[in-house]
C-alpha positions as CSV (number, residue, x, y, z in Angstrom):
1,X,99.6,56.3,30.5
2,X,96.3,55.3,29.0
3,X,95.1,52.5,30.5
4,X,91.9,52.1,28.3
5,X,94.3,51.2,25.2
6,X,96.4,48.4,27.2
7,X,95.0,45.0,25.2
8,X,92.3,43.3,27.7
9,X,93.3,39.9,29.2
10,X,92.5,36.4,28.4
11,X,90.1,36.7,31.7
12,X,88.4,39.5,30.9
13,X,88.2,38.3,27.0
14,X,86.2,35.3,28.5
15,X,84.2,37.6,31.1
16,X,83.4,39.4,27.7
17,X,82.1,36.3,26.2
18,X,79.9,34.9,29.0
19,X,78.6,37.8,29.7
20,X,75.6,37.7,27.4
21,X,75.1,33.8,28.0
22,X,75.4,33.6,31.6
23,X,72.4,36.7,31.4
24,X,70.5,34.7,29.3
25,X,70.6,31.8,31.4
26,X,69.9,34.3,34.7
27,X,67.1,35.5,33.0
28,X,65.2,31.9,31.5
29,X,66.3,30.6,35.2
30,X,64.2,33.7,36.6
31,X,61.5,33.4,34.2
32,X,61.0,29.5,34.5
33,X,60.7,30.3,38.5
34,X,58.1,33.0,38.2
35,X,56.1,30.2,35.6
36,X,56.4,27.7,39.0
37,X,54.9,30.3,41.0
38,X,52.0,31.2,38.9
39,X,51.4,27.3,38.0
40,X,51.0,26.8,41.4
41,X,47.7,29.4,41.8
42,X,49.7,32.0,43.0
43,X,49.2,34.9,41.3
44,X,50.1,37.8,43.1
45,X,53.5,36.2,44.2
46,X,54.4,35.7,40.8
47,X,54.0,38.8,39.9
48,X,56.1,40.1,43.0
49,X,58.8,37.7,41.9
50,X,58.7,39.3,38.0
51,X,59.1,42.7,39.6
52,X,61.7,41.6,41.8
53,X,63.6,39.9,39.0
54,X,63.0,42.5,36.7
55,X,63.9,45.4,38.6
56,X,67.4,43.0,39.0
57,X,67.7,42.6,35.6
58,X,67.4,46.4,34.0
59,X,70.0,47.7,37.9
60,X,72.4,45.4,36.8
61,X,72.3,44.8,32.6
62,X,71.4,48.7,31.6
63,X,75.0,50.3,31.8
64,X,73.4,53.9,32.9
65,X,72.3,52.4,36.4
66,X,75.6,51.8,36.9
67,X,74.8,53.8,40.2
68,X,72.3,52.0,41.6
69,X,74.1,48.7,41.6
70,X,75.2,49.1,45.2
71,X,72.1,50.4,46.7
72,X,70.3,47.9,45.2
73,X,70.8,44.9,47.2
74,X,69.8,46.9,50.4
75,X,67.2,47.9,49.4
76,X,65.9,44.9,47.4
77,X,66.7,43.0,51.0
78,X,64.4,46.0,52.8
79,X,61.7,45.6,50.8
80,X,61.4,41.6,50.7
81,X,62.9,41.1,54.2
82,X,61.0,43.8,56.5
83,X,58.5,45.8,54.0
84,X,56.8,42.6,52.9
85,X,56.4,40.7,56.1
86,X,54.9,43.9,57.7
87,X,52.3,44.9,54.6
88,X,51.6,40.9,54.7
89,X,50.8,40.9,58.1
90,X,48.8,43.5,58.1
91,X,46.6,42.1,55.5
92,X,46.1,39.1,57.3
93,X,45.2,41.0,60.1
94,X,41.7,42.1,58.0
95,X,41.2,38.1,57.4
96,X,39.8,35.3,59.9
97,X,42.6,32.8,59.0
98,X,42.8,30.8,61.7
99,X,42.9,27.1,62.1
100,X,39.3,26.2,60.9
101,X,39.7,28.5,57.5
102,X,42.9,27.9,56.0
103,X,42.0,27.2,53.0
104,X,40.4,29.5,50.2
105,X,36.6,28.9,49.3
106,X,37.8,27.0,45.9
107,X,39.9,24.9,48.0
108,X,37.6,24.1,50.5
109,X,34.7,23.2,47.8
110,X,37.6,21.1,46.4
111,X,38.1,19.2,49.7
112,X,34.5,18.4,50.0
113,X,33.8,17.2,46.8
114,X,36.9,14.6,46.9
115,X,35.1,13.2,49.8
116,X,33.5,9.5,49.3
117,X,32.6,6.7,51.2
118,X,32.7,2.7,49.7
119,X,29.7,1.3,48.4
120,X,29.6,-1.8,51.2
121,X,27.5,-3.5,48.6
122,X,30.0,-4.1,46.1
123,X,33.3,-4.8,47.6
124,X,35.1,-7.1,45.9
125,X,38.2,-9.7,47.2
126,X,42.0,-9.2,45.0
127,X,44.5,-11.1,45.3
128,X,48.2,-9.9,43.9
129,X,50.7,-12.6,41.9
130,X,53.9,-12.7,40.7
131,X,54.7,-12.4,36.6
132,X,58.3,-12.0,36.2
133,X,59.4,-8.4,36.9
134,X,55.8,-6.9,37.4
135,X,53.0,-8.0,39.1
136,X,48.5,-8.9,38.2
137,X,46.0,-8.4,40.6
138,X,43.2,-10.3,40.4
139,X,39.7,-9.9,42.0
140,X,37.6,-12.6,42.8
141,X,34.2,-13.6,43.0
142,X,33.1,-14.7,46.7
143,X,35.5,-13.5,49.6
144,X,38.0,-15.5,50.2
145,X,41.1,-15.9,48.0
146,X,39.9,-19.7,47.5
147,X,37.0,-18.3,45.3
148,X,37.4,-18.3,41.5
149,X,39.1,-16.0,40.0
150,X,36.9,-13.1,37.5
151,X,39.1,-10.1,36.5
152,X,42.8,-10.3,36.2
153,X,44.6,-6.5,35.3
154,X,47.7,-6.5,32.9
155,X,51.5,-6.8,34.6
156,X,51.5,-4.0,36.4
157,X,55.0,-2.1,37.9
158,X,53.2,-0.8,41.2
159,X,55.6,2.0,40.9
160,X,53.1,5.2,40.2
161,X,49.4,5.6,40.3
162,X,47.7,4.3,37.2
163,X,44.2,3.5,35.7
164,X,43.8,-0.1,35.0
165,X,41.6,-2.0,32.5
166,X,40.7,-5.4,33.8
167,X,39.9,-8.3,31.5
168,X,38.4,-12.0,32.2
169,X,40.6,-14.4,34.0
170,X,40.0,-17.1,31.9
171,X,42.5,-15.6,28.9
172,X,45.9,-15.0,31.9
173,X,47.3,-17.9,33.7
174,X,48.4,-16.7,36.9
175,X,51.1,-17.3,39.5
176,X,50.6,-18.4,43.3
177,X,49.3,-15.2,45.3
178,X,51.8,-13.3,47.1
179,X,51.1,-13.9,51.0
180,X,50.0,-11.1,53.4
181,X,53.7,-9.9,53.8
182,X,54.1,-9.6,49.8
183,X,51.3,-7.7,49.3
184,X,52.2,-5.2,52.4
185,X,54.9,-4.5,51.2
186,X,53.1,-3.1,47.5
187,X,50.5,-1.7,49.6
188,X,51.1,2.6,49.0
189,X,51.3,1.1,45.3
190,X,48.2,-0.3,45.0
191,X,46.3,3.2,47.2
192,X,47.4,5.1,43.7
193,X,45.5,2.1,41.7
194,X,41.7,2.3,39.8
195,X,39.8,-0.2,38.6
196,X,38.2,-0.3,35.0
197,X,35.5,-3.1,34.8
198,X,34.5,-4.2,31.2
199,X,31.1,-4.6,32.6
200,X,30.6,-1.7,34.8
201,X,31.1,2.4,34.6
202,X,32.2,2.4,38.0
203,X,35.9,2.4,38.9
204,X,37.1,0.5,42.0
205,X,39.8,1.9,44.7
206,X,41.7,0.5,47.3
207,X,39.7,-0.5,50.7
208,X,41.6,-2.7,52.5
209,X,45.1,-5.4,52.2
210,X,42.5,-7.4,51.0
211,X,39.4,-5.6,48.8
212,X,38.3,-3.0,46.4
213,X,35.7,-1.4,46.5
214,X,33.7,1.7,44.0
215,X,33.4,5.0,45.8
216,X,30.6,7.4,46.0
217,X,31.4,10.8,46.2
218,X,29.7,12.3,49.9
219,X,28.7,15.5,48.0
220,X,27.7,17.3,44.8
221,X,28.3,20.8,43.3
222,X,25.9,23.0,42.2
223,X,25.7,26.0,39.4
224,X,25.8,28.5,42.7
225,X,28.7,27.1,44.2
226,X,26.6,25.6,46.7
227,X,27.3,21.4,47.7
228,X,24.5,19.0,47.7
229,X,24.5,16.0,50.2
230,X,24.1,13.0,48.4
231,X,22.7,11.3,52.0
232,X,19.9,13.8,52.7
233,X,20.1,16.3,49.9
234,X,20.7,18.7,52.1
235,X,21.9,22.2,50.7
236,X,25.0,23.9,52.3
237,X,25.6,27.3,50.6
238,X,29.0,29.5,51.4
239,X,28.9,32.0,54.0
240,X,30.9,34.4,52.7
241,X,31.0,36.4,55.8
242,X,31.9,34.1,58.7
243,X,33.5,31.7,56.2
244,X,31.7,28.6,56.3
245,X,29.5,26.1,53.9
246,X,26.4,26.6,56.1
247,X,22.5,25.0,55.7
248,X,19.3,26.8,56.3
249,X,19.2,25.1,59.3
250,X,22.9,27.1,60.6
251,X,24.8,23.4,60.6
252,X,28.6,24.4,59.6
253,X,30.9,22.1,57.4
254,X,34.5,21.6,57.7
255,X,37.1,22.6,56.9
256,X,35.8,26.5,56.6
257,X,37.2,28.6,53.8
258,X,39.0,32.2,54.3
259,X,37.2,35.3,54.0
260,X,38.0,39.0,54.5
261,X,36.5,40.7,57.8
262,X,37.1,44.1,57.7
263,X,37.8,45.6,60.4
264,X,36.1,42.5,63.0
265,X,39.5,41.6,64.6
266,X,40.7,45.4,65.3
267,X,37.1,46.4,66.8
268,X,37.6,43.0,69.1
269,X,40.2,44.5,71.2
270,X,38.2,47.6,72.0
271,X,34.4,46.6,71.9
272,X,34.4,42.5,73.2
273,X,34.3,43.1,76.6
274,X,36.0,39.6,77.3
275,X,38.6,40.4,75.2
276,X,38.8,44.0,76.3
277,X,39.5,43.5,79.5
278,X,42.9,40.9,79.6
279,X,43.9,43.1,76.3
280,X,44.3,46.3,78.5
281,X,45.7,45.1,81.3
282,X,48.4,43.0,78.7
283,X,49.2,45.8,77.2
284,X,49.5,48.4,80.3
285,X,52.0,45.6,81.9
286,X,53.9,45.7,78.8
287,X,54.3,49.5,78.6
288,X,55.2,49.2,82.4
289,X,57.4,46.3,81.9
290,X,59.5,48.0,79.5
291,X,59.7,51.7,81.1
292,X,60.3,49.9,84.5
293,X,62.8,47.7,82.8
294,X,65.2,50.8,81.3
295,X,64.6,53.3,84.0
296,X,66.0,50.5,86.5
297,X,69.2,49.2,84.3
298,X,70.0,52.3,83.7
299,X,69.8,53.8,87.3
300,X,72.1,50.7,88.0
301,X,74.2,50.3,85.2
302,X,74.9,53.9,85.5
303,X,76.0,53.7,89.3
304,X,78.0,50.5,89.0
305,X,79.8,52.5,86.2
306,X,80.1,55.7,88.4
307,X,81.6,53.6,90.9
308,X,84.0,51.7,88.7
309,X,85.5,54.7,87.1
310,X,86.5,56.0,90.9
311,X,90.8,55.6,90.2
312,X,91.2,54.9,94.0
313,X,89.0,52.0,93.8
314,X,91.4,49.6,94.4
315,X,90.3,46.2,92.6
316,X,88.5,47.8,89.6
317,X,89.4,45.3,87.3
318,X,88.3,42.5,89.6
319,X,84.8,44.2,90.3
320,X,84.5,45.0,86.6
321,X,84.9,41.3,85.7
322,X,82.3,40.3,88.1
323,X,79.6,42.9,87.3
324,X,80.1,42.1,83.6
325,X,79.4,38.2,84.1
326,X,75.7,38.4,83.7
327,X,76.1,39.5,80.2
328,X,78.6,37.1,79.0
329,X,76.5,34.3,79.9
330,X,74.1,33.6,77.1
331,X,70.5,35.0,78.3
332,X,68.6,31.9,77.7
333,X,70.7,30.2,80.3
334,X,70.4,32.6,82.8
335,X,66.9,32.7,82.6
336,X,66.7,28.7,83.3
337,X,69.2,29.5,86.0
338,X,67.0,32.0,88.0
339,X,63.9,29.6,87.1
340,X,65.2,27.1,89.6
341,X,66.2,29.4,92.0
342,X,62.9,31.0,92.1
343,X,61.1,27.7,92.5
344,X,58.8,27.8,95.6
345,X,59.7,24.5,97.3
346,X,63.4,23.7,96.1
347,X,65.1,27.5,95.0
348,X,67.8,28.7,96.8
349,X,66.0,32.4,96.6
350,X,63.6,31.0,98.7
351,X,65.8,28.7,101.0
352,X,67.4,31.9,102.1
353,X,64.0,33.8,102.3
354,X,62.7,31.1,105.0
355,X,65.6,30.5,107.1
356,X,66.0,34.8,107.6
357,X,62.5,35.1,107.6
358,X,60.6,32.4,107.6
359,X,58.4,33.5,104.1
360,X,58.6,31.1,100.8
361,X,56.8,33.8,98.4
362,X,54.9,31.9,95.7
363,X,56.6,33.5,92.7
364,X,55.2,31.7,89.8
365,X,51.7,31.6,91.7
366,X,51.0,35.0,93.0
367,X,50.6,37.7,89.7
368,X,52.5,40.9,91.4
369,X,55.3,38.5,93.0
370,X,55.9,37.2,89.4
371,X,55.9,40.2,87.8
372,X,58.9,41.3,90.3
373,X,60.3,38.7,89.3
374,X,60.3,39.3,85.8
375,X,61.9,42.7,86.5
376,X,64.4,41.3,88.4
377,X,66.0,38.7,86.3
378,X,65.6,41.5,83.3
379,X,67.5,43.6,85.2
380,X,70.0,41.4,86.0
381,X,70.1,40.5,82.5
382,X,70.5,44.2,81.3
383,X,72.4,46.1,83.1
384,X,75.9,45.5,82.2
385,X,75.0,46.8,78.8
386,X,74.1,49.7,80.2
387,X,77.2,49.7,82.5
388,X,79.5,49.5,79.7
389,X,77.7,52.2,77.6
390,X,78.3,54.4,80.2
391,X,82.1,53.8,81.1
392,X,82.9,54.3,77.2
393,X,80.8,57.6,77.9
394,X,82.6,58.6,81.0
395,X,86.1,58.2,79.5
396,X,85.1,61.5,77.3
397,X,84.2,63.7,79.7
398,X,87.0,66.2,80.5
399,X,88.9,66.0,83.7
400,X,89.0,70.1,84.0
401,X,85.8,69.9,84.8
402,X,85.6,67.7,88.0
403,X,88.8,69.6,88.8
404,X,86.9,73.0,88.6
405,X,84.4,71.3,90.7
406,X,86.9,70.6,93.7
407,X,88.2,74.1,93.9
408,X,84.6,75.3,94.1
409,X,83.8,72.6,97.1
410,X,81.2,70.7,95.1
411,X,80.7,67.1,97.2
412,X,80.2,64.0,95.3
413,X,76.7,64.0,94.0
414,X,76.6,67.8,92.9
415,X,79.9,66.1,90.7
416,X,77.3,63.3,89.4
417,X,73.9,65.4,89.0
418,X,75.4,68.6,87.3
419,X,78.4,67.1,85.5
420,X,78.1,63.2,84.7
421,X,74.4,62.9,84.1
422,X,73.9,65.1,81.6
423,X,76.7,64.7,79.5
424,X,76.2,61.3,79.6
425,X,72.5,61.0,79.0
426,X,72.6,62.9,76.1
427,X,74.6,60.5,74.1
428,X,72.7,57.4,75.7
429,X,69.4,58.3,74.9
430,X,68.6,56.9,71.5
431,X,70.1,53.9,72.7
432,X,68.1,54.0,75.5
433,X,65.1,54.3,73.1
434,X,65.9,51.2,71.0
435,X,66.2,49.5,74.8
436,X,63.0,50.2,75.0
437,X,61.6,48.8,71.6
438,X,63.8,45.6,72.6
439,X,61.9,45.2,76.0
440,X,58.6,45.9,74.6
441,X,59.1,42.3,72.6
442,X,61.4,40.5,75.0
443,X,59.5,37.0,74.2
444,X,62.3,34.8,75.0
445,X,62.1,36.2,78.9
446,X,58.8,35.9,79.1
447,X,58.4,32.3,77.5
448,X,61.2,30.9,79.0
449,X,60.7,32.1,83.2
450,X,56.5,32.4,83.1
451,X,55.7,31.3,80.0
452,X,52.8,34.4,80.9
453,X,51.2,32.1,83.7
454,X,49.4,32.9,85.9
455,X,46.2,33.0,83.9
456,X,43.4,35.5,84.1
457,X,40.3,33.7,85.1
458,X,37.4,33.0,83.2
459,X,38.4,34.9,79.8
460,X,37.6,34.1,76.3
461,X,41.2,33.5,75.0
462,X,43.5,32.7,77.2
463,X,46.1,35.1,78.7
464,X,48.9,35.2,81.2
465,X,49.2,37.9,83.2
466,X,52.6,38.1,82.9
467,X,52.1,38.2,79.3
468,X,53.5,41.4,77.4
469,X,51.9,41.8,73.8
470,X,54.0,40.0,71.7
471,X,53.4,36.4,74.2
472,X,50.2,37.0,74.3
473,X,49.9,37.4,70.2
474,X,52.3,34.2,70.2
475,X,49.2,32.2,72.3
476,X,47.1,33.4,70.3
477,X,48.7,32.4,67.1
478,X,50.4,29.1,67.8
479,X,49.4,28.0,71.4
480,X,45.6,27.5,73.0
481,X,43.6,29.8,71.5
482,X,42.7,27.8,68.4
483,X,45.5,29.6,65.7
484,X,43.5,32.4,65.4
485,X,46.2,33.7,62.7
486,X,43.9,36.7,62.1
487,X,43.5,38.3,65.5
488,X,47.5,37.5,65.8
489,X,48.0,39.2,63.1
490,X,46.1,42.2,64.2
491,X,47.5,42.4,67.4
492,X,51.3,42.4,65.9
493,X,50.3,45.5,63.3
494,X,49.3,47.2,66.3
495,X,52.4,46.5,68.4
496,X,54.4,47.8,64.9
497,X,52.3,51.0,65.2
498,X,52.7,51.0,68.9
499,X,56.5,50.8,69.4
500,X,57.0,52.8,65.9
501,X,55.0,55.9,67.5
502,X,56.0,55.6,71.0
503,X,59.9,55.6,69.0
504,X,59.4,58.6,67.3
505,X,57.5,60.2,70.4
506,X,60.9,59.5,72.8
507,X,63.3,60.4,69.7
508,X,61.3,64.0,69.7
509,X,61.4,64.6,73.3
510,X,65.3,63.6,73.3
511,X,66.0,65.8,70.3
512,X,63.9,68.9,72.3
513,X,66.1,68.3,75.3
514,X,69.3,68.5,73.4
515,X,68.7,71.6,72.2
C-alpha cells in the first residue's frame, strides 16, 4: 500500500496551516529578544543570541537539514552550556574585574557625573494638599509650613517621575496640608519629582519629608574624557591601565572602571612571591589530596569487595548493607556528622582518643591533623562506590580460572594479585580517572568540614591550608579577598587546563597498559 497517497488528517491539515504562522511568530519573538539585548548595550551578546537563533531557524525550517535536527540540540546545549562559560571565563581571567571595577569606563564616567550635592543656600520648605483625586505641592517662602505660600505645582498623580512647572500661589486655592503621615506615605513619589521655577533655570529635587532643594553636579566632563571637580578643579584623567580616574597627584576615584591586563593575573601566581608561595603549596595539597583520595578508596573499596564476594562468608548480605550505608546517606550530612565528632572538646572521636590514650588531637587547629582528616571522611565518603564497581566487576570474571588456580596450589593473594587485579583494574581505570577530576574540585568537602582553615600566616590573600584550588579560587572570588573576579577567574582556566591535561595524561598511560 502507498501510504503517501492515503488523504492527510484533519490534524495534520491544521499542522499544515500553522506551520508557517507559528515560524513567523518564532522568529519576530527571537528577533524582538535579540533587539532587547542590543538596546541594553550589549553588543556582542546580541549577536551570540542572532547566531544562536539563526542557526535554529535554517536546522529546523530548511527541509535538507533534516539530519541535523537531532544533533542539534546537543550540541546547541554544549556550546552555550559548557563552551561559553569556559571561553567567558577565560576572558575574564585577562581583566581586573573585581569589586572596585565593575563597571566599564563609560559607566563609571556616568556614575560620577550623576553625582551632586544640594545647594544649602537655596532650600526651600513644600508642603503637599489634597485636590480631589490628585494632589499640589506647594513651596513656601520662610521655613515653616505657617509661612506664605509662593509656588503651587498643577494636581499631580504621584504615580511616576515627572517634571513639573510651578506657577504663583496666588491663582490656586489650596486644601489643608496633608500631616507628616500623608506625605510619608507619597514620599518614593515625590524622590522621582523636579521642580521648574518661572523665575529660575535651576530645577529643585527632593531633600528631605520636608524641603527641596537645586542640585549641583560634584563633577564636570571634559573633551578627553577626563572629570573636572567643580570643588577644587582638580583634574582626574582615566588610568587605563590599573583602571582608575586618577590626579596628577595619584588620588584614585571610585567606583574604578574595568580594563584589560594582559597577562598580570597569570604572571601573579608564578612571579609575586606572596602569592607564590600559598599558591604552590594549595595546589601540591590538591594534587595530593586527590591521588591520596583514589589510591586509598580504591585499595579499600576493592578489599571490602574481595571480601564480600568470598561465598562462605556467611552474612554477606548483612555486611554488604552496612558497608554500603556511607553512600546512601547524602554526603553533605555526613560531612556535618563527622564535623561534630571531630570537634576537639565535645567529639566522640576524641572522647575515645582520651579515655584509651589520653590525647584530644586538635583537628581543625593543627594543618597535617586536618588534612587527615579530610582524607578520612573522603574516604569514608568514597569508597562504597568503589566497592560496588568492583563487585559488578568481579561477577565477570570466569570461575575456571580460580579453579585452575587451586589445582596448581596458588594461596589466596597469588588468586588476588595475578587474577583479580588485573582483570578488574583494567575496566576500572577510566572511571578511576574521572574520580580523580571529581576530587580535584571536591568544594562541598572542603567548605563544609574546614572551610580551608587553618590559615597561612601573614599572606597577601588569604588562604586555608586545607584549601584545594577550586576553595581557594571560591575565597578569592566571593569570600575575603576583595572579589577579585579576575585572579578567580585565572585560577579556574588553569584548574580547566590542569585536570583536562592530567585527564588525557592518565587516559594515555591506561590505554599503554591495556595493550
Amino acid at each position: 500500500m502507498n501510504y503517501s497517497t492515503l488523504p492527510a488528517s484533519p490534524l495534520e491539515r491544521a499542522a499544515r496551516l500553522l506551520r508557517w504562522p507559528i515560524t513567523a511568530l518564532a522568529a519576530l519573538a527571537a528577533l524582538y529578544t535579540v533587539f532587547l539585548i542590543y538596546a541594553a548595550g550589549q553588543t556582542a551578546w546580541a549577536l551570540g543570541a542572532l547566531a544562536l537563533f539563526g542557526s535554529a531557524f535554517y536546522v529546523y525550517v530548511v527541509s535538507r537539514q533534516f539530519a541535523y535536527r537531532y544533533l542539534y540540540p546537543g550540541v546547541a546545549g554544549m556550546l552555550v552550556f559548557i563552551a561559553f562559560p569556559l571561553i567567558f571565563t577565560a576572558r575574564i581571567g585577562f581583566t581586573n574585574y573585581s569589586s572596585p571595577h565593575l563597571l566599564s569606563e563609560e559607566r563609571a564616567r556616568a556614575t560620577l557625573l550623576e553625582r551632586a550635592d544640594p545647594d544649602l543656600s537655596q532650600v526651600q520648605r513644600f508642603s503637599l494638599h489634597a485636590d480631589g483625586a490628585a494632589f499640589r505641592l506647594a513651596l513656601h517662602e520662610g521655613d515653616d509650613d505657617a509661612a506664605p505660600v509662593r509656588w503651587v505645582s498643577p494636581p499631580l498623580a504621584l504615580k511616576s517621575p515627572v517634571q513639573v512647572q510651578m506657577q504663583p500661589a496666588a491663582e490656586v486655592p489650596l486644601q489643608p496640608a496633608l500631616d507628616l503621615r500623608g506625605v510619608v506615605a507619597h514620599r518614593e513619589a515625590l524622590m522621582q519629582l523636579k521642580l521648574k521655577l518661572p523665575d529660575s533655570a535651576e530645577t529643585l529635587s527632593y531633600l528631605g519629608l520636608h524641603e527641596f532643594a537645586p542640585m549641583r553636579a560634584q563633577w564636570a566632563a571634559e573633551a578627553d574624557g577626563s572629570l573636572v571637580r567643580h570643588e577644587d578643579g582638580k583634574r582626574f584623567s582615566p588610568d587605563r591601565n590599573e583602571g582608575f580616574f586618577t590626579s596628577a597627584e595619584g588620588e584614585r576615584l571610585q567606583p574604578g572602571f574595568k580594563v584589560a591586563v594582559g597577562w598580570r593575573n597569570y604572571a601573579r601566581m608564578v612571579l609575586d612571591a606572596e602569592f607564590r608561595g600559598p599558591f604552590l603549596s594549595i595546589f601540591a595539597w590538591t594534587v595530593i589530596f586527590a591521588l591520596a583520595t583514589v589510591v586509598c578508596c580504591t585499595a579499600l573499596g576493592m578489599l571490602l569487595a574481595v571480601l564480600l564476594n568470598w561465598e562462605d562468608l556467611k552474612g554477606r548480605t548483612a555486611y554488604r548493607t552496612l558497608v554500603f550505608l556511607p553512600y546512601a546517606v547524602p554526603g553533605f550530612i555526613s560531612i556535618l556528622v563527622f564535623k561534630g565528632l571531630f570537634n576537639q572538646n565535645f567529639g566522640e572521636i576524641n572522647a575515645i582518643l582520651n579515655a584509651v590514650f589520653g590525647v584530644k588531637p586538635a583537628w581543625f587547629a593543627d594543618p597535617l591533623l586536618a588534612k587527615l582528616m579530610l582524607l578520612i571522611v573522603n574516604v569514608w565518603l568514597g569508597y562504597p562506590y568503589v566497592m560496588i564497581l568492583c563487585s559488578g566487576l568481579l561477577k565477570s570474571i570466569p570461575s575456571d580460572l580460580y579453579e585452575a588456580s587451586a589445582l596448581a596450589g596458588a594461596g589466596p593473594w597469588t588468586n588476588f594479585s595475578r587474577i583479580t587485579a588485573p582483570l578488574i583494574i583494567k575496566p576500572l581505570a577510566p572511571l578511576l580517572v574521572s574520580a580523580f577530576a571529581y576530587n580535584f574540585n571536591n568544594f562541598v568537602l572542603i567548605a563544609l568540614l574546614t572551610d580551608g582553615r587553618p590559615d597561612f600566616l601573614s599572606t597577601k590573600l588569604p588562604a586555608g591550608q586545607t584549601d584545594i584550588l577550586v576553595s581557594y579560587t571560591y575565597r578569592i572570588a566571593f569570600r575575603d579577598s576583595g572579589t577579585d573576579y579576575g585572579l578567580a577567574a585565572a585560577i579556574s582556566t588553569l584548574i580547566f587546563l590542569l585536570v583536562a591535561a592530567m585527564s588525557l595524561f592518565n587516559l594515555r598511560l591506561m590505554r599503554k597498559a591495556q595493550q
